[in-house]
C-alpha positions as CSV (number, residue, x, y, z in Angstrom):
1,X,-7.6,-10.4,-13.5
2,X,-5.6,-9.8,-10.2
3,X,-3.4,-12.4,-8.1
4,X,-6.1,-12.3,-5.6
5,X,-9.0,-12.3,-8.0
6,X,-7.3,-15.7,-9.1
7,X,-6.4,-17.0,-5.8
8,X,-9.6,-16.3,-4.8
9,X,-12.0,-17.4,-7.6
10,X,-12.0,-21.0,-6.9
11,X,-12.9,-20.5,-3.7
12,X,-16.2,-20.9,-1.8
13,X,-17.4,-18.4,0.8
14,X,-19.4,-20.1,3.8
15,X,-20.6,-20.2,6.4
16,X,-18.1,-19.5,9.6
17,X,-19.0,-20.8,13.6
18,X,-17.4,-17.9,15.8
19,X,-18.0,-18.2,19.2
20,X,-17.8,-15.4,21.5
21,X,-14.4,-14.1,22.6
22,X,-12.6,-16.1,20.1
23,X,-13.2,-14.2,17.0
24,X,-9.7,-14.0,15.9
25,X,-8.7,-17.9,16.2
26,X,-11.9,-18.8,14.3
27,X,-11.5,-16.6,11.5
28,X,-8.1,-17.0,11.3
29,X,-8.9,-21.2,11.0
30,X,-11.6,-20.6,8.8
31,X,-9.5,-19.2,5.9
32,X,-7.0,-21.4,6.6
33,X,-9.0,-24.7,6.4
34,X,-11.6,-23.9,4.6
35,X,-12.0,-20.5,2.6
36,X,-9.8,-21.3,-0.3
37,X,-11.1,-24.2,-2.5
38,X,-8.2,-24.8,-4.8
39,X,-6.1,-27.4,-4.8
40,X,-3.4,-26.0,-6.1
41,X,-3.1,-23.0,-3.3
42,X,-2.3,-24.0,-0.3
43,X,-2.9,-21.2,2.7
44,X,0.5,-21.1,5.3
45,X,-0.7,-18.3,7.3
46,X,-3.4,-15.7,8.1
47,X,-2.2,-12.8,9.8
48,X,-5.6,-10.1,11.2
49,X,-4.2,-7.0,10.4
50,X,-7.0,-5.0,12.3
51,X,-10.9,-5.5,12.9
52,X,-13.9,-2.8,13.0
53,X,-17.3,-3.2,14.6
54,X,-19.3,-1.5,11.9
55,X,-21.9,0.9,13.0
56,X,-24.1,0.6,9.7
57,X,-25.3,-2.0,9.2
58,X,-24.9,-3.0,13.1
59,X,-23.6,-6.2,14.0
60,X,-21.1,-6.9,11.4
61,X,-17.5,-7.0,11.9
62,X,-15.0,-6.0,9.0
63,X,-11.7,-8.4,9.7
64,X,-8.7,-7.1,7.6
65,X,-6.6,-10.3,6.5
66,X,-3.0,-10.9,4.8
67,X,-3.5,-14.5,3.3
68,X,-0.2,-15.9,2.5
69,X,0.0,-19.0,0.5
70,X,2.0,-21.1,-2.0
71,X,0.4,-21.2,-5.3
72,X,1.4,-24.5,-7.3
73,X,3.1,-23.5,-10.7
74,X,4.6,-26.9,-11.5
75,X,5.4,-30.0,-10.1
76,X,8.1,-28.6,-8.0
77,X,7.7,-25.1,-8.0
78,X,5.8,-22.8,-5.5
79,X,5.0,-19.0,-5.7
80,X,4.8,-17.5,-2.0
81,X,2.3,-14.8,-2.6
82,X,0.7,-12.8,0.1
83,X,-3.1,-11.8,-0.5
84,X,-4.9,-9.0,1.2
85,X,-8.5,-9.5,1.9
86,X,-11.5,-8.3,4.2
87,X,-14.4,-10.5,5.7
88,X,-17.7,-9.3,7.3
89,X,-18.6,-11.4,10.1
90,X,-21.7,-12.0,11.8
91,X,-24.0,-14.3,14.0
92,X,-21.7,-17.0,12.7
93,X,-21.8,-15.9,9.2
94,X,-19.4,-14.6,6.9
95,X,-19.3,-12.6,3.2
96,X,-16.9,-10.8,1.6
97,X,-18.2,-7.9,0.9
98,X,-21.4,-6.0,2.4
99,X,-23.4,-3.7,-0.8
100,X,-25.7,-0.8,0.4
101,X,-29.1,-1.8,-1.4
102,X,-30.1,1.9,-1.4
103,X,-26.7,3.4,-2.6
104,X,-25.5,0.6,-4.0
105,X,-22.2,1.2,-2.3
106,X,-19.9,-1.6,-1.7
107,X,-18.9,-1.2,1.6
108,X,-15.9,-3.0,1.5
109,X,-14.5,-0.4,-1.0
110,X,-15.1,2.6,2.1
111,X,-12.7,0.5,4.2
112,X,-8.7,-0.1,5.0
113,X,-7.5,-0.8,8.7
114,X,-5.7,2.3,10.5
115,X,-2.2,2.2,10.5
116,X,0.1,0.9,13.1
117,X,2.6,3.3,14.8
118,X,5.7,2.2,13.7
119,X,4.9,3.7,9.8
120,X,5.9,6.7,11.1
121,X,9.6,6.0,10.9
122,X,11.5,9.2,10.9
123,X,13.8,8.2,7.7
124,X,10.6,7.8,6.1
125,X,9.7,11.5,6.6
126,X,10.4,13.9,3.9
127,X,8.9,17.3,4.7
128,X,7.4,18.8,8.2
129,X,7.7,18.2,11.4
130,X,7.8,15.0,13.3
131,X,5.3,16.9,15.9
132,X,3.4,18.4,13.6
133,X,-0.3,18.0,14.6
134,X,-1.0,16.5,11.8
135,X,0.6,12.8,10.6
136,X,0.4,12.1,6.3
137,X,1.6,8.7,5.4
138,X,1.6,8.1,1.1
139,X,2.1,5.1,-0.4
140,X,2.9,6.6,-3.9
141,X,4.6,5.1,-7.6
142,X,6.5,8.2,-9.6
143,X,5.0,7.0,-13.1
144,X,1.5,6.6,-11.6
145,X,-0.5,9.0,-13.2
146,X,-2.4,10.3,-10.1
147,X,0.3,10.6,-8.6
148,X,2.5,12.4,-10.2
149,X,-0.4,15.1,-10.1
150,X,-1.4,14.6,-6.6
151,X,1.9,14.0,-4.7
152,X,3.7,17.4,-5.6
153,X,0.9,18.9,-4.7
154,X,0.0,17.3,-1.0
155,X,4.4,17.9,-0.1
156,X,3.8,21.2,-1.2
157,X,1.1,21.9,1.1
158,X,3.1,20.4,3.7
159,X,6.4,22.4,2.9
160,X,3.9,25.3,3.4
161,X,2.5,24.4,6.6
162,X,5.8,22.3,8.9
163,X,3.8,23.1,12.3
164,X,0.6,21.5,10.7
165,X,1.8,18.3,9.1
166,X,4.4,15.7,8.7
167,X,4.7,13.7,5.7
168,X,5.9,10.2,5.8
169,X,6.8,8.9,2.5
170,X,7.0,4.7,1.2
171,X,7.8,3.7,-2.2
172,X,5.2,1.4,-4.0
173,X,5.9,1.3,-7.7
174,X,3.4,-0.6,-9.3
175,X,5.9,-2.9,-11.9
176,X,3.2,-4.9,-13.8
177,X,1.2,-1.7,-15.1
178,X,4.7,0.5,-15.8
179,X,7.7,-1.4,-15.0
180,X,10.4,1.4,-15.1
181,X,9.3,2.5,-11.8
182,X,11.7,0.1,-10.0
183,X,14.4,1.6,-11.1
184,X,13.0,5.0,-10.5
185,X,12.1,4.3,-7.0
186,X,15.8,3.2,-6.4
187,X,17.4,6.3,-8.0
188,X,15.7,8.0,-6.0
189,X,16.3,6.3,-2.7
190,X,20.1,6.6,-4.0
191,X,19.3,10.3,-4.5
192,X,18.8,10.4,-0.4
193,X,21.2,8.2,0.6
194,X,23.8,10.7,-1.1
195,X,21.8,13.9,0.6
196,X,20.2,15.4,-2.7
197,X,17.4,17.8,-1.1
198,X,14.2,16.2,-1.2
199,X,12.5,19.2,-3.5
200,X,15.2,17.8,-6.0
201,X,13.8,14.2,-6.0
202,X,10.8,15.7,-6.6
203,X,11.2,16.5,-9.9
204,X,11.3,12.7,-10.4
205,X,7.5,12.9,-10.9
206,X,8.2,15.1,-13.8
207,X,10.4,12.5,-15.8
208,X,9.7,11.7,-19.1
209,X,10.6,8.2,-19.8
210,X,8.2,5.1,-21.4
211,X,6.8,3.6,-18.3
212,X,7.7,0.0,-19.8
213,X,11.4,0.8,-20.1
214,X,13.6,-1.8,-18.2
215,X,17.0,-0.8,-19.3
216,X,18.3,1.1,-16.4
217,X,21.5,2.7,-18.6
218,X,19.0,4.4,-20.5
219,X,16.6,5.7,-17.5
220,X,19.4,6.9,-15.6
221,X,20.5,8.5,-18.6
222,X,17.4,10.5,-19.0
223,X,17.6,11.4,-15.1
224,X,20.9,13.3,-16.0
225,X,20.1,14.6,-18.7
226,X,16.7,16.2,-17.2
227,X,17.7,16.4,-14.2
228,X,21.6,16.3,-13.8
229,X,22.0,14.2,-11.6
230,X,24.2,11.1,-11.3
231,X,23.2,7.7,-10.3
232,X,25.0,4.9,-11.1
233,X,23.3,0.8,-12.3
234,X,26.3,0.1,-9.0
235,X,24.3,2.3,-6.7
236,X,21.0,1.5,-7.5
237,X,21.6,-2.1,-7.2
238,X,23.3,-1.6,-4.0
239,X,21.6,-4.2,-1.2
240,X,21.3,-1.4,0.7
241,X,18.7,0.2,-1.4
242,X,17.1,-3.2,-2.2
243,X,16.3,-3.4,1.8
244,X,14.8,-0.6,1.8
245,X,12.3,-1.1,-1.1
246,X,11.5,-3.9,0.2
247,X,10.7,-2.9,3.9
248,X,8.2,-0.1,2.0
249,X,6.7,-3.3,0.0
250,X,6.0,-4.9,2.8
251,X,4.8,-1.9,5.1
252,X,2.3,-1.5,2.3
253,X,1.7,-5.3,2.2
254,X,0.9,-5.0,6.0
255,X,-1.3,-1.7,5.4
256,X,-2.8,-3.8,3.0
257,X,-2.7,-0.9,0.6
258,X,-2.9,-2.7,-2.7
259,X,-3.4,1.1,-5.1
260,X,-1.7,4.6,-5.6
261,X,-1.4,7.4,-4.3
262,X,-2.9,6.0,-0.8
263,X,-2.9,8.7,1.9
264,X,-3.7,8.5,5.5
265,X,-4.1,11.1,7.8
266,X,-3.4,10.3,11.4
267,X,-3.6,7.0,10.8
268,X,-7.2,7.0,8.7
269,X,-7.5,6.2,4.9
270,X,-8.5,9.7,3.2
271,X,-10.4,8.1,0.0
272,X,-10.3,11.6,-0.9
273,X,-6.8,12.3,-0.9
274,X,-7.8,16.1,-0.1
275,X,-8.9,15.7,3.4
276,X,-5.5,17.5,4.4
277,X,-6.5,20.7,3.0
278,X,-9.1,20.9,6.2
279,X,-6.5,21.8,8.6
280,X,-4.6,24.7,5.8
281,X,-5.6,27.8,7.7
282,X,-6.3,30.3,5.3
283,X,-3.9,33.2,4.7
């Protein structure tokens, strides 16, 4: 079961007075005073990421919310954890998810807010052109299976076609499900602090290296030995490179992009990851 799953299964969805023009402020006191039932989770804040009037079914409102809260573990001891979640409101109602009866399509599964401008930070892009007509943003982990298939491929495409796109690139290794990826993640990000070509830390996706691996001597032995390059435990544990992992945490905490790979183009969630190909004029 997820954190949020847990957070979120002791508490009780009801029903939510919003009064007109004051949307925000409602929902925003509603899951602070009254969405979460468990005692043991308190709610500090609730920061709206974004909001869409849906156009089927008409009337509802999607709200996209970061819960953050401290989650008892002892007498003493708090987790701060941040939860994202999305709320249909309507007619002073709220549910957290809307299912399509005919389809039986959960519509909260078809939805992400758009991103916010400043995602497209120019150190985050790594192949194209800034004013390309196109904007890709991946949130990607190299021992994620999918990805390691479908990123190569999409900065590929991009490599091919500069005028067309510009890919913007933020590290999101997922450590419960294959651990090694932290250290991964900050090899490579020590790979462009030191100006090794970005085609190079590419081939990071091709490692071979057991995802549960946590000693960093031997994974940054293997990445010389496939790859021959040298990074150092000194380098990658630089706080330096832990800022910036964590600024591409939390820029994927306020995306509220919670999987991998997650691409966006200009701005939109492709659920497809293939809508790029589109605008790839044929040769």
């Amino acid at each position: 079961m997820s954190l949020m799953s847990k957070l979120l299964s002791l508490a009780v969805i009801t029903t939510l007075t919003v009064s007109a023009g004051s949307d925000v402020d409602e929902v925003k006191s509603y899951v602070k005073n009254h969405m979460i039932k468990n005692k043991d989770v308190k709610v500090t804040k609730v920061d709206i990421i974004d909001s869409k009037l849906l156009d089927d079914p008409k009337g509802w409102k999607a709200f996209f919310i970061n819960i953050h809260a401290d989650v008892k573990k002892g007498a003493t001891i708090f987790d701060k954890v941040t939860v994202p979640e999305t709320l249909f409101v309507k007619d002073g109602y709220t549910v957290p998810t809307l299912i399509n009866l005919k389809n039986g399509k959960d519509i909260k599964m078809e939805l992400k807010p758009d991103l916010k401008s400043n995602v497209y930070d120019e150190k985050h892009l790594i192949a194209g052109n800034k004013d390309a007509k196109h904007k890709l943003v991946i949130f990607t982990d190299p021992m994620c299976p999918f990805c390691r298939q479908k990123v190569p491929e999409i900065y590929k495409a991009v490599k091919e076609n500069p005028d067309t796109f510009g890919l913007y690139y933020y590290h999101m290794p997922l450590l419960r499900i294959h651990p090694v990826s932290d250290i991964i993640t900050r090899a490579m990000q020590v790979g462009k602090s030191k100006g090794i070509k970005e085609d190079k830390i590419m081939d990071f996706y091709k490692l071979k290296v057991e995802p549960r691996e946590v000693n960093a001597t031997k994974v940054l032995g293997q990445i010389k030995k496939q790859f021959n390059i040298d990074i150092t435990e000194k380098e990658i544990n630089d706080e330096k490179i832990s800022k910036e992992i964590i600024f591409d945490r939390d820029m994927a905490t306020q995306s509220m992009v919670t999987g991998t790979p997650t691409l966006y183009i200009d701005g939109k969630w492709d659920a497809s990851r293939n809508g790029y190909k589109k605008f790839i004029k044929k040769k």
